[in-house]
PALUMGU-724635 format. One record per residue: z, y, x of N, C-alpha, C, O in turn. Coordinates in nm, 4 decimals. Each point is the difference from the previous one (the first is absolute). Example, Ala and Ser with C-alpha at 12.3 -4.5 7.8 and 13.67 -1.06 7.14 Angstrom:
<atoms>
+----------+----------+----------+----------+----------+----------+----------+----------+----------+----------+----------+----------+
|      n_z |      n_y |      n_x |     ca_z |     ca_y |     ca_x |      c_z |      c_y |      c_x |      o_z |      o_y |      o_x |
+----------+----------+----------+----------+----------+----------+----------+----------+----------+----------+----------+----------+
|   0.7800 |  -0.5690 |   1.3190 |   0.0000 |   0.1190 |  -0.0890 |   0.0000 |   0.1200 |   0.0900 |   0.0665 |  -0.0019 |   0.1036 |
|  -0.1385 |   0.1069 |  -0.1386 |   0.0060 |   0.1190 |   0.0820 |   0.0730 |   0.1090 |  -0.0770 |   0.0169 |   0.1108 |   0.0509 |
+----------+----------+----------+----------+----------+----------+----------+----------+----------+----------+----------+----------+
</atoms>
This chain:
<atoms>
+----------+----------+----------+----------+----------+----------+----------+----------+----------+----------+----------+----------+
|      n_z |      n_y |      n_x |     ca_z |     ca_y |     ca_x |      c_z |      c_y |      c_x |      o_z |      o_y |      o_x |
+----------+----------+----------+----------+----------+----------+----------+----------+----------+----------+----------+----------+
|   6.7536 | -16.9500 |   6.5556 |  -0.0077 |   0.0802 |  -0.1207 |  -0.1468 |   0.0207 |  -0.0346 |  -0.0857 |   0.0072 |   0.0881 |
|   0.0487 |   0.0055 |  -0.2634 |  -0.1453 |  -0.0245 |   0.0161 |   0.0065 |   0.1544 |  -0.0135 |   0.1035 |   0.0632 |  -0.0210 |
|  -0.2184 |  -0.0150 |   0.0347 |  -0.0623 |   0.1397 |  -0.0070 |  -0.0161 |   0.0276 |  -0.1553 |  -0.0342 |  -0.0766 |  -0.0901 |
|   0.0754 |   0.2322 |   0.0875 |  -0.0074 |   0.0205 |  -0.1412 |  -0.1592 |   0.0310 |  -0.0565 |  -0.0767 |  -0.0140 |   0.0952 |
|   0.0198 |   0.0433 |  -0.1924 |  -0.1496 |   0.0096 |  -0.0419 |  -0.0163 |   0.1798 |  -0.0065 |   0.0584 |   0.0711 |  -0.0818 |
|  -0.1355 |  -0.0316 |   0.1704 |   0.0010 |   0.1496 |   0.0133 |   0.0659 |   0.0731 |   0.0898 |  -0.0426 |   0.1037 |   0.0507 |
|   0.1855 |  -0.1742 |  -0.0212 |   0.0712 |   0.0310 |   0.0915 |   0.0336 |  -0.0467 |   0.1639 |   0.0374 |  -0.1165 |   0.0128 |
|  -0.0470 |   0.1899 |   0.0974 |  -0.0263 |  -0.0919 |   0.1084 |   0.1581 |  -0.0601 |  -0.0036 |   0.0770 |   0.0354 |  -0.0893 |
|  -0.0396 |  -0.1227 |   0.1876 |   0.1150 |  -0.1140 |   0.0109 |   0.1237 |   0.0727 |   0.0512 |  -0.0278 |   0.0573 |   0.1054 |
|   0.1174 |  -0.0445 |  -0.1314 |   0.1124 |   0.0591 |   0.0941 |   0.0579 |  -0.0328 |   0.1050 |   0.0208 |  -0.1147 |   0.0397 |
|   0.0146 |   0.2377 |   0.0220 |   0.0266 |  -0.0329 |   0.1708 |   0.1553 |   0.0144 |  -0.0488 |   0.0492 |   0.0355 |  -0.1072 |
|   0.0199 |  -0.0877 |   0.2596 |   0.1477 |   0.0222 |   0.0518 |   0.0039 |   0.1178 |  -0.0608 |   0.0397 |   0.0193 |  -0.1149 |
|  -0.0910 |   0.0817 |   0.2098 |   0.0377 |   0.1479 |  -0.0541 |  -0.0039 |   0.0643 |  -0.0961 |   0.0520 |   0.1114 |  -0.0054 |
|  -0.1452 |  -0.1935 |  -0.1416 |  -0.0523 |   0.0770 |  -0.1010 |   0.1785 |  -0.0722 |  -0.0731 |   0.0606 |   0.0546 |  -0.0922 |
|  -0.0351 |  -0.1233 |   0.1316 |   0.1240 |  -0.0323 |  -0.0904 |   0.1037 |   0.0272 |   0.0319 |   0.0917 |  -0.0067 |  -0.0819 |
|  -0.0691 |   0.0476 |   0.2145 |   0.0996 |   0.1157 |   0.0560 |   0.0196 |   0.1053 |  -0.0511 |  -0.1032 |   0.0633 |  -0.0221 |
|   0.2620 |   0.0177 |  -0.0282 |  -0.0249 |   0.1375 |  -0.0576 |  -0.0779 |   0.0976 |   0.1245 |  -0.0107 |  -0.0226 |   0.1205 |
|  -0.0419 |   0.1494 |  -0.2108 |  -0.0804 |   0.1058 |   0.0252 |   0.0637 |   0.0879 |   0.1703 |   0.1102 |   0.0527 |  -0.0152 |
|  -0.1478 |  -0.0436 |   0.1047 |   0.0646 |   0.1099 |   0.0767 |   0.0916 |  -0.0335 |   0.0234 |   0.0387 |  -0.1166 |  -0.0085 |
|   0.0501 |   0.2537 |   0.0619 |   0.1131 |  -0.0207 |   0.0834 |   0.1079 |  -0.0542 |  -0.0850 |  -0.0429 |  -0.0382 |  -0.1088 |
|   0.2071 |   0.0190 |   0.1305 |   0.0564 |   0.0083 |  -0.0531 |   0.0692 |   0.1596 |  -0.0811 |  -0.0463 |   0.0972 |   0.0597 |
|   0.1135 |  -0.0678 |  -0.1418 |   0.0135 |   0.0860 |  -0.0547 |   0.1201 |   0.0801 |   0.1074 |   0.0217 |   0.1185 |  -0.0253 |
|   0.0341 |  -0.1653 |   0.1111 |   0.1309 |   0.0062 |   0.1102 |  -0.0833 |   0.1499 |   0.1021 |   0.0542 |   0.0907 |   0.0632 |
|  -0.1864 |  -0.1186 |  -0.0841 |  -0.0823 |   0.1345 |   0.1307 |  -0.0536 |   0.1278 |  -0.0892 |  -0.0480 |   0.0977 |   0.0576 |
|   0.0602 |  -0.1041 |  -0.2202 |  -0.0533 |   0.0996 |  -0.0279 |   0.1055 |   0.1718 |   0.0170 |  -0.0546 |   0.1099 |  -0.0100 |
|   0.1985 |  -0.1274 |   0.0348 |   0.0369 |   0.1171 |   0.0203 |  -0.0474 |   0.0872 |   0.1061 |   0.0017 |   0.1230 |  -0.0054 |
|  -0.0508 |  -0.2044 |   0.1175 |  -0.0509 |   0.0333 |   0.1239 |  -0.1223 |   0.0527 |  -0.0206 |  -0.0244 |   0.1111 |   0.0472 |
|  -0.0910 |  -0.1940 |  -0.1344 |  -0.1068 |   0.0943 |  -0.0895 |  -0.0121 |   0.1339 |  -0.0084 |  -0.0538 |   0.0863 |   0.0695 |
|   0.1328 |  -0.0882 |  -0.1979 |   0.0402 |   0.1348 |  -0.0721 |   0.0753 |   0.0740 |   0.0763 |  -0.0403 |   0.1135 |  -0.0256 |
|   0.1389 |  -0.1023 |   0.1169 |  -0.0334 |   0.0958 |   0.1485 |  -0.1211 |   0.0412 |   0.0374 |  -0.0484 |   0.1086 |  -0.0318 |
|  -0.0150 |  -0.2084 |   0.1128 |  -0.1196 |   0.0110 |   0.0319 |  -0.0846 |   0.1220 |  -0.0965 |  -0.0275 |   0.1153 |   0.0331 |
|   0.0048 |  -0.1714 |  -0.1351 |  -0.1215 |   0.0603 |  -0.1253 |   0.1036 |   0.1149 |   0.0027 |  -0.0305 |   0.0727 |   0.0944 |
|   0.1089 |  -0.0391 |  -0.1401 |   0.1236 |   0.1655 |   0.0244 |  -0.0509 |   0.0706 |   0.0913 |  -0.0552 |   0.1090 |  -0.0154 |
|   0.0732 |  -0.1753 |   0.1278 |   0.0215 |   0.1198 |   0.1013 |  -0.2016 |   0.0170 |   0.0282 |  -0.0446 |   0.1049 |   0.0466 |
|  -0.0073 |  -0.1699 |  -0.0671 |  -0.1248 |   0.0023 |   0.0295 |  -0.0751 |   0.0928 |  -0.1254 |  -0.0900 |   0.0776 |   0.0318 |
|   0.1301 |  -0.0899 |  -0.1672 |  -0.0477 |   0.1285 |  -0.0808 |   0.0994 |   0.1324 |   0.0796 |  -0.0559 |   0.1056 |   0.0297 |
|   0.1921 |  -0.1250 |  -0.0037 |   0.0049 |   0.1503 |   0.0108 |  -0.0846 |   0.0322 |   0.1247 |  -0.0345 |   0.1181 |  -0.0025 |
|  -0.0109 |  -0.1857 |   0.1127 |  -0.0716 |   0.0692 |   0.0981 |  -0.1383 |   0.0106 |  -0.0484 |  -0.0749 |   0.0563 |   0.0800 |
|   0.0229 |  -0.0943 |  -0.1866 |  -0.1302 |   0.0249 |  -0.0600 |   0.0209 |   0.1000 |  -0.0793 |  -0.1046 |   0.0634 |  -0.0134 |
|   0.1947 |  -0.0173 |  -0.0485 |   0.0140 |   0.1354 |  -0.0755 |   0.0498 |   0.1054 |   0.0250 |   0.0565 |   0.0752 |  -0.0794 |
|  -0.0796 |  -0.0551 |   0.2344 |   0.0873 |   0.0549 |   0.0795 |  -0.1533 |   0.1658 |   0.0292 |  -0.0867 |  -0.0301 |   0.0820 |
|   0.0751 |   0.1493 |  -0.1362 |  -0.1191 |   0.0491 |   0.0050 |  -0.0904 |   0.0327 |   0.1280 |   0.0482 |   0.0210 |   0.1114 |
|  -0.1619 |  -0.0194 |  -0.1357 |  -0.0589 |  -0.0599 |   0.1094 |   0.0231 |   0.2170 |   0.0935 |   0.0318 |   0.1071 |  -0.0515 |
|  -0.0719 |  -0.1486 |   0.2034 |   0.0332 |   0.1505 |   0.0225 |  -0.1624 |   0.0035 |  -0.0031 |  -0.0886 |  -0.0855 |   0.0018 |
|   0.0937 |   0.2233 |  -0.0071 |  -0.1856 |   0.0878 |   0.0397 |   0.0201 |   0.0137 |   0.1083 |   0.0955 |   0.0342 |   0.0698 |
|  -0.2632 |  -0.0843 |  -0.0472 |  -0.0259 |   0.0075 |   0.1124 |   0.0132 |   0.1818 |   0.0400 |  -0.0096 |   0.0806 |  -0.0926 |
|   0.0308 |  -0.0342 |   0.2304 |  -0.0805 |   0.1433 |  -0.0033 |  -0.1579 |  -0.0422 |   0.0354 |  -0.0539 |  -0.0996 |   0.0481 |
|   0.0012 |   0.2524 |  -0.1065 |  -0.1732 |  -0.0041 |   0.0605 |  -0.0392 |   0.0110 |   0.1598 |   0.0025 |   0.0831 |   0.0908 |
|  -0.0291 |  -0.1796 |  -0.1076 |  -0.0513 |   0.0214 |   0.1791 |  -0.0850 |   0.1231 |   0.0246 |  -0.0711 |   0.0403 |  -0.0921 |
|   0.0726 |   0.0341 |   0.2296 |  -0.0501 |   0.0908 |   0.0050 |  -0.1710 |  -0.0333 |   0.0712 |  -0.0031 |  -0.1156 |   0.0421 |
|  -0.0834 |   0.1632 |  -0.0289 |  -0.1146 |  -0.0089 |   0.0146 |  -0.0450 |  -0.0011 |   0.1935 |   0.0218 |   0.0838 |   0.0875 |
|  -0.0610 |  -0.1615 |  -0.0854 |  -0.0651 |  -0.0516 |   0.1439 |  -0.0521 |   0.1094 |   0.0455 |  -0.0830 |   0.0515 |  -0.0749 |
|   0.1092 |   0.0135 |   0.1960 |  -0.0279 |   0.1129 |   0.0641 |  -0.1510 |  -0.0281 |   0.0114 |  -0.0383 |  -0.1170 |   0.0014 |
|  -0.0506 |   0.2203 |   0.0069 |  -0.1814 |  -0.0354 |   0.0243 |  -0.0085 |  -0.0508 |   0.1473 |   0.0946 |  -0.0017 |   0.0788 |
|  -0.1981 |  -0.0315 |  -0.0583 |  -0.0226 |  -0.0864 |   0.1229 |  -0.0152 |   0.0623 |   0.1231 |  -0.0739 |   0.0934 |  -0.0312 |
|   0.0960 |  -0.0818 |   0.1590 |  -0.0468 |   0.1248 |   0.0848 |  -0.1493 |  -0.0026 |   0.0146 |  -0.0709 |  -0.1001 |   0.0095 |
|   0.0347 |   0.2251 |  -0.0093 |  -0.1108 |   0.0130 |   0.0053 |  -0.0971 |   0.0297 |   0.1623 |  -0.1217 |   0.0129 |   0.0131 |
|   0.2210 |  -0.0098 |   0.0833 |  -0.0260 |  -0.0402 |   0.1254 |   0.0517 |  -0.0776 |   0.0400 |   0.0705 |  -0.0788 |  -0.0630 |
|  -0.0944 |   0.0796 |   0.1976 |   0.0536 |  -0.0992 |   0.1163 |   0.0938 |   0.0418 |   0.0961 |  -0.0291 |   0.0784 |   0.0903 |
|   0.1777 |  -0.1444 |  -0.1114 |   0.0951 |   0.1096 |   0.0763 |  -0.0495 |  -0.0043 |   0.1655 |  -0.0782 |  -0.0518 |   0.0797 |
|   0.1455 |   0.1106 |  -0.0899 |  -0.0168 |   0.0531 |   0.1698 |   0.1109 |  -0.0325 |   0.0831 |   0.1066 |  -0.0094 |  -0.0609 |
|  -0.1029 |  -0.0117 |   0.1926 |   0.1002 |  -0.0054 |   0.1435 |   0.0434 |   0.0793 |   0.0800 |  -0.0361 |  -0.0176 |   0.1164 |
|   0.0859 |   0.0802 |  -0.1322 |   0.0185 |   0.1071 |   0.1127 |  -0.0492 |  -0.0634 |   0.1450 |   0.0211 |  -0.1153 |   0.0375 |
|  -0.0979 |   0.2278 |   0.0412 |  -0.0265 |  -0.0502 |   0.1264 |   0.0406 |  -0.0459 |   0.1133 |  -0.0521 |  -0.0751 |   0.0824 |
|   0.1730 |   0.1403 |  -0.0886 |   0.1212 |  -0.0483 |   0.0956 |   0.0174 |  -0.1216 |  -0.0531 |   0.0167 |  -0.0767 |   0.0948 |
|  -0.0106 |   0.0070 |  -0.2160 |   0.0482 |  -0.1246 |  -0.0354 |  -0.1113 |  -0.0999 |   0.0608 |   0.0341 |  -0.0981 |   0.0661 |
|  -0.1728 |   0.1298 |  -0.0932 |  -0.0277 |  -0.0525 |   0.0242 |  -0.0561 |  -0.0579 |   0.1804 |  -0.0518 |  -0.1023 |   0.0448 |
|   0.0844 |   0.1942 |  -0.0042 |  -0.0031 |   0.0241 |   0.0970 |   0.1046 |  -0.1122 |   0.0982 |  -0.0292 |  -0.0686 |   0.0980 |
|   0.1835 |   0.0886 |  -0.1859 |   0.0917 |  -0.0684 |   0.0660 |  -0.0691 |  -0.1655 |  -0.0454 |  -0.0430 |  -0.0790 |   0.0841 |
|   0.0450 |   0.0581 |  -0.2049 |  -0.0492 |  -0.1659 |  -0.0625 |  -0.1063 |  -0.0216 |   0.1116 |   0.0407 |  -0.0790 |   0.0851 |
|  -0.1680 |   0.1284 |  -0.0615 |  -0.0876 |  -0.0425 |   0.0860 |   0.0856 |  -0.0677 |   0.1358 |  -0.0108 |  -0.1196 |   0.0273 |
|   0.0763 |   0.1915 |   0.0336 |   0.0800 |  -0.0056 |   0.1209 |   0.1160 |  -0.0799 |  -0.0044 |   0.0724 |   0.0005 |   0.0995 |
|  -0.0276 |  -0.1013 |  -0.2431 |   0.0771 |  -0.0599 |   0.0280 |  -0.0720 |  -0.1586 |  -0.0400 |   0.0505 |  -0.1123 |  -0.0010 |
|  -0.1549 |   0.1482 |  -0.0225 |  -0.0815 |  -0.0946 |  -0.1055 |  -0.0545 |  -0.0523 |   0.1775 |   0.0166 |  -0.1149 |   0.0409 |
|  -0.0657 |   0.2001 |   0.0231 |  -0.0735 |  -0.0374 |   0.1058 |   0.1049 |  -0.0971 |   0.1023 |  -0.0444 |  -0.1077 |   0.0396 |
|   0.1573 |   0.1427 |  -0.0071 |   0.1402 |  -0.0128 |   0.0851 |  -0.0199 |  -0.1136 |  -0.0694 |  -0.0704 |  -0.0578 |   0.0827 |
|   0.0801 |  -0.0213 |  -0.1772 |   0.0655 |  -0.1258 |  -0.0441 |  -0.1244 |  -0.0794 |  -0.0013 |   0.0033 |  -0.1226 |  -0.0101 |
|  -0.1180 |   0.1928 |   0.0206 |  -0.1065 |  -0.1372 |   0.0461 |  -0.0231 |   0.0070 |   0.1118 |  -0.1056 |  -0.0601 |   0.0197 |
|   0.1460 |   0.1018 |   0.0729 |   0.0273 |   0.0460 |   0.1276 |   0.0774 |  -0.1151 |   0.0646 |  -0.0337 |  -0.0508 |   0.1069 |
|   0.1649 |   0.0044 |  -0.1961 |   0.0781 |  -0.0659 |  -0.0044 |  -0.0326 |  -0.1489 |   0.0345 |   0.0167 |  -0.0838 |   0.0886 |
|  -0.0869 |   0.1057 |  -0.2408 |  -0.0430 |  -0.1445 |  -0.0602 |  -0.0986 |  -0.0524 |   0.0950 |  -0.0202 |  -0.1208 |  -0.0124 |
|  -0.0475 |   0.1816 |   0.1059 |  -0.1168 |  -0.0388 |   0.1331 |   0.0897 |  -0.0494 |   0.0682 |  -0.0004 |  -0.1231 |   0.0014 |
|   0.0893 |   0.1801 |   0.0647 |   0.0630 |  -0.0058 |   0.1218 |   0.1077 |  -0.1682 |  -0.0221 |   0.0274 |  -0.0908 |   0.0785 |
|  -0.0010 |   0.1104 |  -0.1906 |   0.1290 |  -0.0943 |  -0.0839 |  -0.0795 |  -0.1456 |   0.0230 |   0.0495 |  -0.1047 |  -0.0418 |
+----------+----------+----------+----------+----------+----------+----------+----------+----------+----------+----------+----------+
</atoms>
């Protein structure tokens, strides 16, 4: 086939009808249905988040007994880890 003047040459496909067959568009228009009603569906509000507590302004603390016990179990398990 010669080429037209201005126009590029036609393919297989350009002379094939357009798209699907017309047999899939009910399945579509489901589709596009149910997909506007979940788009028009109103959006909820958010609530306002409440505000980030301030930062501590010290350094917590251990009770002494705690730390007391952690030292003594901290020590026992490298105690361990020598002997092991």
């Amino acid at each position: 086939m010669l080429p037209r003047h201005g126009h590029p040459p036609l393919t297989r496909s350009a002379r094939r009808g357009r798209g699907r067959p017309r047999q899939n568009r009910p399945d579509l228009m489901e589709e596009e249905s149910a997909a506007s009603t979940i788009r028009a569906a109103p959006a909820v509000e958010q609530p306002e988040s409440l505000p980030h507590p301030p930062p501590p302004t010290s350094t917590p603390a251990m009770p002494p007994e705690m730390v007391q016990a952690l030292v003594a179990f901290l020590t026992a398990m490298a105690g361990q880890a020598q002997a092991g």
